[in-house]
N, C-alpha and C positions, 0 to 999 in steps of 0.2 A: 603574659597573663594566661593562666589555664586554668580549669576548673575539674572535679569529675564527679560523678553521681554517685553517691554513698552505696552500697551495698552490702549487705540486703538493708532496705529503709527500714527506719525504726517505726513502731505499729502507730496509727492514730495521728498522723503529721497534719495539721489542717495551716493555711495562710488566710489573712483577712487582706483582701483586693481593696484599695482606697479609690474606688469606680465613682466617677462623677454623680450619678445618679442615688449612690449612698455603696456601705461596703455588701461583699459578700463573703460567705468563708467556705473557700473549698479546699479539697485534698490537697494538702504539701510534699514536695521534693527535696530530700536532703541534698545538699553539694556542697562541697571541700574547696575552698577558692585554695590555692599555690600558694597563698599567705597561711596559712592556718584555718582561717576560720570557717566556721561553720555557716549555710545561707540555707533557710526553708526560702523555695519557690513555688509560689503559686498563679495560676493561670485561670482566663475568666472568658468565655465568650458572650455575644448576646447579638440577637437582631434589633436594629434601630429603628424601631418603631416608625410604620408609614415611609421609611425610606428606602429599605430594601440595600441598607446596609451590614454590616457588622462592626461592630465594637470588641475589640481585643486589650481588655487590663490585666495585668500581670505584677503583682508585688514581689518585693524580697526582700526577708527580716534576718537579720544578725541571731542565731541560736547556739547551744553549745551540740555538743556530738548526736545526745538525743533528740536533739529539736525543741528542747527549751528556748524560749525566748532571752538572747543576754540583756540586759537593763544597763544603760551609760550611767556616769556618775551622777544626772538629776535625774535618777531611775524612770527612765525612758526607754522604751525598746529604739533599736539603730534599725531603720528600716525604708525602703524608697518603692514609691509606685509608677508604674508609666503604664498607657495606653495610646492605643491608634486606632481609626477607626477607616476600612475597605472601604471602596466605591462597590455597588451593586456588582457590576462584570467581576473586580475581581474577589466577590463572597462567593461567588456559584463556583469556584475555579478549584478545587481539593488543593493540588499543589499550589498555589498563590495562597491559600491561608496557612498550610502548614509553612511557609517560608516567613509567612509577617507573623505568625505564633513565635515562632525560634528568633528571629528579630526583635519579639520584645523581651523576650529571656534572656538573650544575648547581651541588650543596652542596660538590664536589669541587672547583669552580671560583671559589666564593663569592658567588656570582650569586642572585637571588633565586630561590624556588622555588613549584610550583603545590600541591602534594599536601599536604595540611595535616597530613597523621601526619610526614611530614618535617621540616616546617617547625617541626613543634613537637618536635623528635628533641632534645634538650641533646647530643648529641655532636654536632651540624652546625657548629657552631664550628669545633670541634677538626678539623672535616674539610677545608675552605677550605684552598687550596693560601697564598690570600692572605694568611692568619694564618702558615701556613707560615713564609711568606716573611718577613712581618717578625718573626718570632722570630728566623728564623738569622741576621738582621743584627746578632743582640746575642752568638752564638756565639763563643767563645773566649775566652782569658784576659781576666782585666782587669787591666791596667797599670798603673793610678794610684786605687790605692784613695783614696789623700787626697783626691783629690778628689770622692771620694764621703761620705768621712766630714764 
């Protein structure tokens, strides 16, 4: 599985973050999964109030070249959010947050990952844009039950 970051980005890319606290919508990343498809990625930081933590949400929506959003067959956008949230020691650390920011792009993108509380996270599935994808290949009616029965 590889990915690569579009170039040059197309103007005005924005992603809406599904952040526990409610969304946000910031600047988007275009990237090319090795499949075809198109992924705006978006990234979110924040401090955790009274804890002296950080919170790191990061989404990724299924779009086409430009960064249009694509719609599954119950016109839906195909899209997955994940987030983690630092201990105080490692928010002050520059390198420890740039390593769990790429780690959640990473699990976002379905790509391997380094940080071994991630790696071992059971939502990291569910976060893969790639699982994404091929669920909503099975989105919409089904027509021919008999054939299933």
């Amino acid at each position: 599985m590889t990915y690569t970051v579009v170039s040059p980005q197309p103007a005005g890319l924005q992603a809406t973050i599904p952040a526990p606290t409610g969304p946000y919508t910031v600047p988007g990343t275009l990237v090319e999964l090795d499949t075809g498809e198109y992924v705006v990625l978006g990234l979110h930081g924040r401090q955790m109030q009274n804890l002296g933590c950080l919170r790191i949400d990061g989404s990724a929506i299924v779009t086409d070249a430009t960064g249009v959003p694509v719609k599954d067959h119950n016109d839906h956008t195909t899209s997955t959010g994940y987030g983690c949230t630092l201990a105080p020691v490692d928010a002050t650390n520059p390198a420890t947050v740039k390593a769990w920011r790429q780690n959640v792009l990473l699990a976002l993108l379905g790509e391997p990952l380094t940080i071994a509380t991630i790696q071992d996270d059971p939502n990291v599935p569910g976060a893969s844009i790639r699982n994404a994808i091929a669920a909503a290949a099975h989105a919409g009616p089904v027509t021919d039950l008999g054939a299933i029965l």
